[in-house]
C-alpha positions as CSV (number, residue, x, y, z in Angstrom):
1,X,26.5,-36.9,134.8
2,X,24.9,-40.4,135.5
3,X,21.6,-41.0,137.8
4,X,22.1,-42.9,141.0
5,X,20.3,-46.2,141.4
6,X,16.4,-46.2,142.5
7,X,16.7,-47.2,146.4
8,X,14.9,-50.4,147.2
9,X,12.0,-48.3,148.9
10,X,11.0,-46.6,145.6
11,X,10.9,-49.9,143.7
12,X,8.4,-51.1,146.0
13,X,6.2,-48.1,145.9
14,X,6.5,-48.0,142.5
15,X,5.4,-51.5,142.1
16,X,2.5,-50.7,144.9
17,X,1.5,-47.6,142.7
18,X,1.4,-49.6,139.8
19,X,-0.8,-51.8,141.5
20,X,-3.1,-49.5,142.6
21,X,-3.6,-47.6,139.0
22,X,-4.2,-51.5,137.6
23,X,-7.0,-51.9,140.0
24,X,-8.3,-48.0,139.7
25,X,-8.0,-48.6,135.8
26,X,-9.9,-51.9,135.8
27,X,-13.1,-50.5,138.2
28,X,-13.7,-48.0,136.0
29,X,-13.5,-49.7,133.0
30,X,-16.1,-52.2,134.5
31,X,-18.3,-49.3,135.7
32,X,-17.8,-48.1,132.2
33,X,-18.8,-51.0,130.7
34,X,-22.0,-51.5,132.5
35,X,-23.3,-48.2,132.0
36,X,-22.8,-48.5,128.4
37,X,-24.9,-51.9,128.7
38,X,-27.6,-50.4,130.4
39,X,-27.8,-47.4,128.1
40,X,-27.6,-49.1,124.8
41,X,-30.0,-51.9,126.2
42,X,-32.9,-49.2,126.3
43,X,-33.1,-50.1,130.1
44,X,-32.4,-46.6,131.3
45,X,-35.1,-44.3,132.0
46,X,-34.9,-41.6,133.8
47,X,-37.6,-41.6,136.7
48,X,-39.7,-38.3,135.9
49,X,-39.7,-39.3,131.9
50,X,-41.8,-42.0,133.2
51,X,-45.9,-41.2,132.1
52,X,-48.0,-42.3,134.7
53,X,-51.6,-42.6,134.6
């Protein structure tokens, strides 16, 4: 039993997919990224841990 070749439409999606889970992958990692800057910083403080006097 051998598998039929991939038809010229799913190589493109594929490469469209792949594509699209690049760019998903790389947002996150920079969202990722920043929030682990700000946080290790000190820079983050939440707004009602703030004393006001």
């Amino acid at each position: 039993m051998s598998f039929r070749e991939d038809h010229d439409l799913h190589k493109r999606r594929f490469g469209r997919n792949l594509g699209v889970a690049l760019t998903l992958a790389a947002f996150i990692f920079i969202v990722f990224g920043l929030t682990y800057v700000k946080v290790t910083r000190g820079d983050f403080e939440p707004v009602n841990a703030r004393i006001e006097n």
